[in-house]
N, C-alpha and C positions, 0 to 999 in steps of 0.2 A: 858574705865578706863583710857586708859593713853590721853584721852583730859578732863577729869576731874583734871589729874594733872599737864597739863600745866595751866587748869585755874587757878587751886589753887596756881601755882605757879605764875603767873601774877597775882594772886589777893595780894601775898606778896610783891612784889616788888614793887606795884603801893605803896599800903602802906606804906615800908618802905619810900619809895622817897617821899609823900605827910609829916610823919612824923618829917625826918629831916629839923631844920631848917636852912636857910641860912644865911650867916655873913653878910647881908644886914639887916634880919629880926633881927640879936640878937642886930643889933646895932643900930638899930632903933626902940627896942622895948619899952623903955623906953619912948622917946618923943611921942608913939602915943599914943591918948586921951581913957581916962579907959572907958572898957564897960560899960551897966548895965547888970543885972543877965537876965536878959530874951533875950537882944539884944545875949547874948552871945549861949544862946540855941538855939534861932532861926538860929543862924548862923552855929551851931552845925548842926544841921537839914539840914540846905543849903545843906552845905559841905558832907553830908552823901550821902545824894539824889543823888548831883553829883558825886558822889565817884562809888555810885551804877550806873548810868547810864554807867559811862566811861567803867566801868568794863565790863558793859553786852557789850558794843559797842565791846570793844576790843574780848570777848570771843565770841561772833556771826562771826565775822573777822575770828578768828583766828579757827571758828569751818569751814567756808569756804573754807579757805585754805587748811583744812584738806582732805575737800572733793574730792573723784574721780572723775571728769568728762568724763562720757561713751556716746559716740556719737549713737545715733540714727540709723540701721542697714536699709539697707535701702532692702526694702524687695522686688523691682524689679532689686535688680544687675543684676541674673541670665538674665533675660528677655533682660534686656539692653545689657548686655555682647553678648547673642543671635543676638539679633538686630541688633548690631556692624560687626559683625561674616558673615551678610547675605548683607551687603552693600559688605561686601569684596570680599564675594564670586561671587558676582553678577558685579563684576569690575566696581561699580556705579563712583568712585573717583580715582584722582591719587594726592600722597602729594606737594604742592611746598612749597618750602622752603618761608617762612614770608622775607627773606632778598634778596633773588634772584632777581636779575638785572629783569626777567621777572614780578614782582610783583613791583619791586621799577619804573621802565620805565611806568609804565600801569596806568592809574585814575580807579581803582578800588575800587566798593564796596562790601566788603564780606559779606554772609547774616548768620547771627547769628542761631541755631538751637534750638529745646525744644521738651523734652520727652512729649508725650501723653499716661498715661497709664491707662487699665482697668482695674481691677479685679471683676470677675463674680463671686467668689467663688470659684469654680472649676478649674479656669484658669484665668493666669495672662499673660497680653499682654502689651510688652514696643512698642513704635512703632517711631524713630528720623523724626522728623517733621521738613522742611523750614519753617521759617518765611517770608511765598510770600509776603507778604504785604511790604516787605524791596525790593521786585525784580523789578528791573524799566524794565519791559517789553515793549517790539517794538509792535508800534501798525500793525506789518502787522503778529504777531505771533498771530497762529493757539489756540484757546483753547476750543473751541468747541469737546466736546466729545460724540456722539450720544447712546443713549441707545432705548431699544424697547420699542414701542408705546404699550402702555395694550389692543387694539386691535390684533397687532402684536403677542401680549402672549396669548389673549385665540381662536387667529385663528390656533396657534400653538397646544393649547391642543385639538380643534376641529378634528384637521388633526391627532393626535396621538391615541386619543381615536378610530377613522373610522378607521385607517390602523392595528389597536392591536398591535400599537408599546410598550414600556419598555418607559416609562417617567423616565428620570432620571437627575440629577443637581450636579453642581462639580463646587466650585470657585479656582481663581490661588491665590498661597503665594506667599506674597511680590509682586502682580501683578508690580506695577509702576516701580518698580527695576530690571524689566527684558522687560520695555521700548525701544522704539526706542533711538539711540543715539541725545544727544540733540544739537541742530544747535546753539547755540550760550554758549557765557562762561560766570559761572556762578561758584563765588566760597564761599565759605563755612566756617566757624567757627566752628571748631569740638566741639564736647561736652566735658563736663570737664573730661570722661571716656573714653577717649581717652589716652593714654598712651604719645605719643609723644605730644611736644610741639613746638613752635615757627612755626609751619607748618599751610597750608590752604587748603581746600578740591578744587581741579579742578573737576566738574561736569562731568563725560561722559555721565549720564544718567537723565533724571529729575526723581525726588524723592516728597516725599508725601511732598505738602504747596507750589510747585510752581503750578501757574495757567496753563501750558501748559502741564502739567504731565498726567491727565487723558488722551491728546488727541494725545500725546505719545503714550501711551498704547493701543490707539485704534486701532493706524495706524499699528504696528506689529502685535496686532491679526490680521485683517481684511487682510495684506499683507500674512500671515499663511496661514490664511482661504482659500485664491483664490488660493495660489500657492497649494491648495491640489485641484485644480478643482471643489470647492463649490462658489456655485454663491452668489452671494448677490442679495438681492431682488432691484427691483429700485426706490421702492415707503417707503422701513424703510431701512435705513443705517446696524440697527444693526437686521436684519432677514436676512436669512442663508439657504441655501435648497440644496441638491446633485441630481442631474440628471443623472440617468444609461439609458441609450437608451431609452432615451425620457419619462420615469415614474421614479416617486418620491421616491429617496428611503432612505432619509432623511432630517431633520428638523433642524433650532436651533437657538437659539436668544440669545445674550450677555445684561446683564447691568454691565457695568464697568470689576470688575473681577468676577463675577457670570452668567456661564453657564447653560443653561438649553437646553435638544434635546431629541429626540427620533429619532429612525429608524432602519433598518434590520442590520443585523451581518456585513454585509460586511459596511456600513457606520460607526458602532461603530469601529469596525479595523483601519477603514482610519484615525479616530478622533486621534486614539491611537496611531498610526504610523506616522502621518505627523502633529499632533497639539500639544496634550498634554506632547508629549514625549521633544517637545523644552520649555516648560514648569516646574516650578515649580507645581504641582497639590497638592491642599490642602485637603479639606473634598471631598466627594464623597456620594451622595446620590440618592435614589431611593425607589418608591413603594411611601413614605410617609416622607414628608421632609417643611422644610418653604423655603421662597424663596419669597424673597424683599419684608418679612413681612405677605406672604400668607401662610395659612397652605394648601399644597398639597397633596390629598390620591388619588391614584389610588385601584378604586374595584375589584372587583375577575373579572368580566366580564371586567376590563380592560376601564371603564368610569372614567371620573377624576373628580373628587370634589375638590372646592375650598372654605375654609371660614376661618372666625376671629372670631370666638368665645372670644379666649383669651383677644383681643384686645379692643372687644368689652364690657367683664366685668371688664375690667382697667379703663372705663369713667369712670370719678364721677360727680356726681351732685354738684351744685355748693347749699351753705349752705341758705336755709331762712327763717326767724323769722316768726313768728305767724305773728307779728305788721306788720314785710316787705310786706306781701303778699299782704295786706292791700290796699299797695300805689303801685297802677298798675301801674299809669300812671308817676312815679316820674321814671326819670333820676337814673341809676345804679351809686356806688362810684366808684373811680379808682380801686381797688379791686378786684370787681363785674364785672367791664368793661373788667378788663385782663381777668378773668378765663372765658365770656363769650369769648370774641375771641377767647381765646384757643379749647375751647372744638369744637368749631363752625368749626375751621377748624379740629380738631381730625375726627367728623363727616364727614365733607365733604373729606375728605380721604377716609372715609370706605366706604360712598356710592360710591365711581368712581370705588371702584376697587372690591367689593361682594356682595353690598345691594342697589340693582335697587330701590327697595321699599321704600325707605328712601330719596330717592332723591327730591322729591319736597319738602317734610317737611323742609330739612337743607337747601335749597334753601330759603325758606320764610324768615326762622330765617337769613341767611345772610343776605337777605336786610336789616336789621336793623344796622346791625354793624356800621353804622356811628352815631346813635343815639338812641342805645337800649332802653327800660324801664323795668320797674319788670317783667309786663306782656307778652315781650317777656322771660327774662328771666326764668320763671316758666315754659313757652313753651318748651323751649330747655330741663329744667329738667325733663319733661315730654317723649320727646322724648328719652332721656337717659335713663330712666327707662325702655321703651319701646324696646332698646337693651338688656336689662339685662335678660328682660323676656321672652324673643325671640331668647333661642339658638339654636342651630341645624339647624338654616338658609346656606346652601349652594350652591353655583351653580354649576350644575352638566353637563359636555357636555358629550352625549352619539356618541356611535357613528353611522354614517351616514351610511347607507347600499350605496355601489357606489359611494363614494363622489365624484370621478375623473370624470362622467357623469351624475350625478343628484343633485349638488349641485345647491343649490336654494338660493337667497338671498332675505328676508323679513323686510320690513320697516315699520315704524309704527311713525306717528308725531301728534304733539294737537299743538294746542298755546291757550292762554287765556289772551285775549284784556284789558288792560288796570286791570291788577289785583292786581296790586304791590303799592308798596309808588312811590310818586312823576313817577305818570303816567306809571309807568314801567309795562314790557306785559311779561308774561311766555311762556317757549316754552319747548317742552319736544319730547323727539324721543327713540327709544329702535330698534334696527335690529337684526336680526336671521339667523344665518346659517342652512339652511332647506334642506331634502330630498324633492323629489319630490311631495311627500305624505303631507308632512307636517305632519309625526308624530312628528320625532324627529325636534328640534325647540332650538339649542344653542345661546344664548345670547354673542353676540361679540359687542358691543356699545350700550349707555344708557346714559343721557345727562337729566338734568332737569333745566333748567338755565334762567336767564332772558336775554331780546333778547338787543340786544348793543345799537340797535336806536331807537327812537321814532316814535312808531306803528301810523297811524291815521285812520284805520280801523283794523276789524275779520281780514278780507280779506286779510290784509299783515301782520299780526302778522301768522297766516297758511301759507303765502306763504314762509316764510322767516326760519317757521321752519321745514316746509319741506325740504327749501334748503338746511338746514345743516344736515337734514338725509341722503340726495342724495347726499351729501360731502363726507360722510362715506361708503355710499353704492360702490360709484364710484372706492373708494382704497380697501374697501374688493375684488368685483369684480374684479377689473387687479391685484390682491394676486393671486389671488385663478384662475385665466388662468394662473398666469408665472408656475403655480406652478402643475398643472394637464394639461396643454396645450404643454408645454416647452418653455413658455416665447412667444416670437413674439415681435410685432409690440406695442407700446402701445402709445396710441393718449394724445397729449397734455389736460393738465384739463382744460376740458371747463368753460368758464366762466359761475358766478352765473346764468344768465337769459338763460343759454343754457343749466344747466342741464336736466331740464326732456325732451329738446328733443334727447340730446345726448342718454338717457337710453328709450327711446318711440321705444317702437317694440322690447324690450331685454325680451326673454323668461325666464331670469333669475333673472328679478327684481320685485319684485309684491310692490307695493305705498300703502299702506293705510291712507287714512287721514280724523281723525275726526274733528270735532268741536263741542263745546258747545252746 
């Protein structure tokens, strides 16, 4: 109501002031040249028009001005505030003043920061990110962070499932911010939620977006780790194992801030007492949990299952026309080209790490990836469907009656000469963690791949993929003595042409190799 009667009242005034005329017009009204009757209406009409325009322009203006401007709330304060709250706590930074002799003396360049945030629904995650890519890092800084080899993790649930340990997993909060202190200076531009001003963050710690922060984080665990008397294995960086007079009496492997272990009461104590307690500990889980993407169940008997279902019914098929299907041999659009890539590697994900079975199939369809057609494409949709319809696939390690004296390790290699585009020769292998019996038979490596160099017989495309199952065989075995033996001696890896006589007379290694 009351902007209807400022307009009304800007509609009078404009009025009155086009009405009067002025002592320019009244004296010059006379000298100017007489209308005609139409010229004069038309011009009536003009004047109206614009009369009406100006009006609206000014009451649109002036309905603006009226307006409240409410700013936008922004719905991860809380989280951010959080976030702010756990640099501090963690003594990641110290303030220098913007003007201090120690900033003004220095050729310094400060690195700008930016929120990354989730919301899952359920839960909202603010998390202050470096902008590494501003860090002019020294080429002799460390950034190599090791994580466990997927051998590594299912020799681990082998050995859990045989001893009837408690499988259980637990990642660290805010892992990076409770890093090793960082060897060099690096300073920082607060975020605009920062409360003070004119100041610059001095690093004590590296934080998430520099390049040497994961490898940070390794070196304080792994420095944790040993000082509680847990050994590190010497064949994976990130495998873990405790030795009580000379037997095993627990497990455990890291990726990044995600733990996974098993083992008797007195090794969870030790974990609890000399690891986790210098830690921040975040979720904690057990019995039935994921972990870097796996769904993990352990059964009543204490065997461990591992599968993707989920991940597996997220593929999609990529879309094709009646008419498409048509043209086999024609060249995919850029399109078609991306979502083949995509899916091609989604696949070859799943098979390296739950679905052995599917490994030669996603093999074929990559060789094409430099010059797909329909034909492969239909293939891949094919295979896609063939996950959807195929659930309840999982791999199961039982456990080993005696594993500390009858573990057995089984190999198994093909190749196939000359099978691929442009000359290329397949090689595939699959090995087993085995009782003596050979009932129980856990799957710990599986490989379906095409071979690197150019085969020129059967004869060396088999010998070559044999080599690379005796590669495998060679690091399960010196695992599985440091680890039921109490370590020892362990001989340099022999080279290619000396594996099978290094393993020739090993009651622990059985060869099988087909061919076509």
């Amino acid at each position: 109501m009351e902007f209807q009667n400022v307009q009304n009242y800007l509609l009078d005034c404009i009025t009155a002031e086009e009405n009067q005329p002025t002592q320019a017009s009244i004296i010059n009204r006379d000298l100017q040249p007489q209308t005609t009757q139409n010229e004069e209406i038309s011009n009536t009409v003009d004047s109206s028009h614009k009369q009406q325009s100006f009006i609206a322009a000014k009451a649109k203006n002036e309905k603006k001005s009226l307006q409240i401007v409410v700013e936008k709330k922004d719905i991860f304060a809380e989280e951010k505030e959080e976030e702010l709250r756990k640099w501090k706590l963690n003594d990641v930074y110290e303030e220098v003043d913007m003007e201090s002799p120690e900033i003004q003396d220095k050729d310094i360049y400060p690195i700008s920061v930016t929120w990354v945030t989730t919301d899952k629904g359920y839960k909202r995650k603010a998390r202050l990110v470096a902008r590494g890519y501003l860090d002019e890092v020294l080429d002799n800084t460390k950034t190599v962070s090791p994580t466990c080899r997927k051998e590594s993790l299912r020799l681990l649930f082998t050995v859990i499932a045989s001893m009837k340990w408690q499988l259980k997993s637990l990642d660290i909060a805010s892992a990076f911010l409770q890093g090793k202190p960082i060897e060099r200076e690096v300073y920082l531009i607060p975020p605009k939620e920062y409360k003070k001003k004119n100041v610059f963050w001095k690093l004590k710690k590296c934080v998430y977006g520099l390049s040497d922060a994961a490898r940070q984080w390794y070196e304080i665990v792994k420095e944790t780790i040993q000082e509680a008397q847990i050994k590190k294995c010497p064949h994976d960086d990130a495998f873990f194992y405790w030795l009580k007079d000379g037997n095993i009496e627990g497990i455990m492997t890291i990726h990044v801030d995600d733990f996974i272990y098993g083992g008797t009461s007195n090794f969870e104590q030790l974990l609890k007492t000399s690891i986790f307690s210098k830690f921040t500990v975040g979720e904690m889980s057990e019995n039935k949990f994921v972990y870097l993407g796996l769904n993990v169940l352990q059964n009543e008997d204490l065997s461990i299952s591992v599968y993707q279902d989920d991940y597996a019914k997220s593929l999609k098929p990529i879309e094709v026309s009646s008419k498409r299907k048509l043209q086999k041999t024609y060249s995919l659009s850029t399109g078609e080209y991306k979502q083949y890539r995509s899916i091609c590697g989604q696949i070859l994900w799943l098979s390296l790490q739950t679905r052995p079975d599917i490994s030669y199939d996603i093999c074929v369809l990559s060789n094409y990836l430099s010059d797909p057609n329909v034909q492969n494409m239909i293939n891949l949709n094919k295979l896609v469907r063939k996950l959807h319809n195929s659930p309840g696939i999982c791999l199961t390690f039982n456990k080993i009656v005696s594993i500390e004296k009858t573990w057995k390790i089984i190999s198994y290699s093909d190749a196939s000469y000359n099978s691929l585009p442009r000359n290329g020769s397949q090689c595939g292998y699959i090995i087993f963690v085995s009782d003596s019996d050979q009932v129980v038979k856990n799957p710990v490596v599986w490989k379906s791949i095409k071979i690197e160099r150019t085969c020129q017989s059967t004869l060396e495309a088999e010998c070559l993929a044999l080599m690379k199952a005796v590669d495998h065989s060679v690091f399960i075995q010196k695992t599985l003595q440091d680890l039921y033996r109490g370590g020892g001696h362990v001989p340099k890896k022999p080279k290619k042409a000396h594996f099978l006589r290094a393993l020739e007379g090993s009651p622990k290694v059985k060869m099988g190799l087909f061919g076509p």
